[in-house]
C-alpha positions as CSV (number, residue, x, y, z in Angstrom):
1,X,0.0,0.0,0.0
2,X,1.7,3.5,-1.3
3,X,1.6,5.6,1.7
4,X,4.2,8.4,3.8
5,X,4.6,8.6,7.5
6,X,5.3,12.0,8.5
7,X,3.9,14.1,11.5
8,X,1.0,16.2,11.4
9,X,0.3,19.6,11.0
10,X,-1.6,22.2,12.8
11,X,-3.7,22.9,10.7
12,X,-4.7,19.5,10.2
13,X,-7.3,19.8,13.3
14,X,-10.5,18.4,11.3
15,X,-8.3,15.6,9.8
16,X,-7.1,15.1,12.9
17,X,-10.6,15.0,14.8
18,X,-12.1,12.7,12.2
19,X,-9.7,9.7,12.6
20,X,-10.0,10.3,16.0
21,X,-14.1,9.7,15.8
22,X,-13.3,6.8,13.0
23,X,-11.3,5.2,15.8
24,X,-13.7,5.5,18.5
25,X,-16.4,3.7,16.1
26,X,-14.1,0.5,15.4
27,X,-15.5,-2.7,17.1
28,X,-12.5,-2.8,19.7
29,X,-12.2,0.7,20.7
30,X,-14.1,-0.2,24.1
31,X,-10.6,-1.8,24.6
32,X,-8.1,0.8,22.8
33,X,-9.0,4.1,24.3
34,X,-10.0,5.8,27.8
35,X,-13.1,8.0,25.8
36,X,-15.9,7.4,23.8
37,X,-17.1,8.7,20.6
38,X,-20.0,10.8,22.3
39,X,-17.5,12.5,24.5
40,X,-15.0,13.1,21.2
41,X,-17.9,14.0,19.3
42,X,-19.0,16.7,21.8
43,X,-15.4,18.6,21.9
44,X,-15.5,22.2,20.6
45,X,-13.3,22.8,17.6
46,X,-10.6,24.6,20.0
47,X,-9.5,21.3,21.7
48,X,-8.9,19.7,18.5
49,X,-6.8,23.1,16.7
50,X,-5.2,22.6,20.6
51,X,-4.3,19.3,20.2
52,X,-2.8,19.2,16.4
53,X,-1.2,22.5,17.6
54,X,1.0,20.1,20.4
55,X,1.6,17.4,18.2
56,X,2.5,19.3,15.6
57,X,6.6,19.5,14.0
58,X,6.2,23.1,15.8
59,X,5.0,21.9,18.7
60,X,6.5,21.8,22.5
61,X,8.4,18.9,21.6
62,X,6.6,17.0,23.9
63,X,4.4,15.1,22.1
64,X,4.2,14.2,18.5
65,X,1.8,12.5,16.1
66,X,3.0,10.7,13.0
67,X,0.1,9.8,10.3
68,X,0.4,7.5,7.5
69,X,-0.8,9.2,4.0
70,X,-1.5,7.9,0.8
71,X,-0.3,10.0,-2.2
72,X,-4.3,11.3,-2.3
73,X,-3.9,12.8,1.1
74,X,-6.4,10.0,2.8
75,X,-4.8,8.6,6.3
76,X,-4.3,5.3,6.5
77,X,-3.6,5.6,10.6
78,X,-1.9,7.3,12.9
79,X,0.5,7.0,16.4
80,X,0.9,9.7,18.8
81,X,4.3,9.7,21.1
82,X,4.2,11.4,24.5
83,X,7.0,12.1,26.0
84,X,7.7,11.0,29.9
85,X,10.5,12.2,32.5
86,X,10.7,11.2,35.6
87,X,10.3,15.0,37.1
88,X,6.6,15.2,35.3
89,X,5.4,13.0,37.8
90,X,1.2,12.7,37.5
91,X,1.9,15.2,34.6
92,X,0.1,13.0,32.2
93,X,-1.8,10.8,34.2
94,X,-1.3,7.2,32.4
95,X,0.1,4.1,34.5
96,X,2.9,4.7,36.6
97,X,5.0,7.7,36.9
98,X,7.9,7.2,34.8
99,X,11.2,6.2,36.1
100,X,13.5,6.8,33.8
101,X,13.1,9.0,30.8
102,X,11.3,7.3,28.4
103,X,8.1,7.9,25.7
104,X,4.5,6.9,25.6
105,X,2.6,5.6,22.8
106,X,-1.3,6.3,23.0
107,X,-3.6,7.0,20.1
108,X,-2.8,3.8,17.8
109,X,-5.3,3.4,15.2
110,X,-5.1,1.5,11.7
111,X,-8.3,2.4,9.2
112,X,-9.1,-1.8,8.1
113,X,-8.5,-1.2,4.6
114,X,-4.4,-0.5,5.8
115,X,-4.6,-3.3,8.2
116,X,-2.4,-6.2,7.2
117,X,-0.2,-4.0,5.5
118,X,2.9,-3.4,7.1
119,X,1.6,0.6,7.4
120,X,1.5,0.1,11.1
121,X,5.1,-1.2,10.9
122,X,6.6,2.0,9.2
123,X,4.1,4.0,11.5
124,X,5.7,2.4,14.5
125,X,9.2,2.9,13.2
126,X,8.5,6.6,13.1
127,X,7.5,6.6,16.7
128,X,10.0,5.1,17.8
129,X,13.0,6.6,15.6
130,X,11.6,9.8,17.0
131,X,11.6,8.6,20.6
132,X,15.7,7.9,20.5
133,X,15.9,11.2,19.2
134,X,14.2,13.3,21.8
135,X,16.4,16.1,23.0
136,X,17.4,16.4,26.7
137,X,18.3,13.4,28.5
138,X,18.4,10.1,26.6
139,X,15.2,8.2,26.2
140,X,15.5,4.8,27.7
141,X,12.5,3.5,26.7
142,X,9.5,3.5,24.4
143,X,6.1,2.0,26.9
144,X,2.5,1.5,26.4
145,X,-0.7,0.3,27.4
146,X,-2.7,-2.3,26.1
147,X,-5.9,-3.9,27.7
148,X,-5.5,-7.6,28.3
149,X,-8.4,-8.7,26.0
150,X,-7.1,-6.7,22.9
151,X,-5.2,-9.6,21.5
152,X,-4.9,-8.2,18.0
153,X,-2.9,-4.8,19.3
154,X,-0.8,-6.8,22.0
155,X,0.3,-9.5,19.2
156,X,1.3,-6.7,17.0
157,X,3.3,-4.9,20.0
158,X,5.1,-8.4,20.7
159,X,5.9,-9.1,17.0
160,X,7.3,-5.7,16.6
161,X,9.5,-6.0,19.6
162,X,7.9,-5.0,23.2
163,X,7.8,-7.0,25.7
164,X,5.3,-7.2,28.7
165,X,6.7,-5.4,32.1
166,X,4.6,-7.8,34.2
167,X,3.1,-4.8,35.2
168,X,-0.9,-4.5,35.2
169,X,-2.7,-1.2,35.9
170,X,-6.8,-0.9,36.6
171,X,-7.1,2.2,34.3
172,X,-10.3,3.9,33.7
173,X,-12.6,3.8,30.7
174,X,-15.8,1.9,29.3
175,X,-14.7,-1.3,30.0
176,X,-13.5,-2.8,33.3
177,X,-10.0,-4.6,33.5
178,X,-6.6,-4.5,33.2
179,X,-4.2,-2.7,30.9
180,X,-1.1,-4.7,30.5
181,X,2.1,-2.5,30.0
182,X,4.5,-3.5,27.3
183,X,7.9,-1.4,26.7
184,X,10.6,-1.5,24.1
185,X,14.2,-0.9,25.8
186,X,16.9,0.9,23.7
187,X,19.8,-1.0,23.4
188,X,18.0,-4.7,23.8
């Protein structure tokens, strides 16, 4: 499938919003995300021209989202990358404090027709490429959630490297259980 990864731009709110809103609809997105479409849906247009804004090449630096594009300008998918230090403690609010300095991926959606692909590959590259080139102090790691029924996004996470901490977290959203964390340790 002909596509580019490449990160976002702020002016790409509505494009932006409506992947977002796509995601929320897919069959497992009880599982994959802490909202629901109604609550997306009902967002003025300011938090969405906010968020693009952040993870935008112009951004803070603090968070980025990469998008996979086909040569007609449709996305395929997306991955956004938070950043974590150990000093931001509660600053985001997902799992566990971090550590050691380290990123976050959150927001991982695939539209079904890229599925299969190897879009999500390229897509995760990206993330994680970016991740090891964070300026500051060195990222150590690359984490992320995943709730223990969502098979199909924890077998890609172990096939494309990240390993399960042993670490399981009650976090809130429509569906009761456990979010497994998995991480991907430069250097291993």
């Amino acid at each position: 499938m002909d596509h580019t990864i490449r990160v976002i731009r702020a002016d790409e709110w509505k494009k932006v919003r409506e992947l977002r809103l796509e995601a929320l609809q897919d069959p497992v997105a009880h599982l994959a995300f802490l909202e629901t479409y109604d609550d997306a849906a009902a967002r003025p247009d300011a938090f969405w021209q906010e968020r693009a804004a952040g993870a935008c090449e112009d951004g803070d630096g603090r968070v980025r989202q990469f998008v996979a594009e086909t040569p007609e300008g449709r996305w395929l998918g997306t991955v956004t990358v938070l950043v974590e230090r150990p000093d931001d403690e509660g600053r985001l609010g997902f799992g566990e404090a971090a550590k050691v300095d380290q990123t976050h991926v959150v927001g991982v959606y695939m539209r079904p027709e890229a599925r299969g692909s190897g879009v999500i590959d390229a897509l995760f590259e990206a993330a994680v490429e970016w991740s090891w080139s964070v300026p500051g102090p060195e990222i150590r790691r690359v984490r992320l959630y995943v709730h223990e029924e969502n098979e199909r996004a924890a077998a890609f996470y172990r096939r494309f490297g990240f390993v399960w901490t042993g670490v399981r977290t009650e976090m809130p959203g429509p569906v009761p259980g456990y979010d497994r964390e998995y991480e991907l340790v430069r250097g291993v």
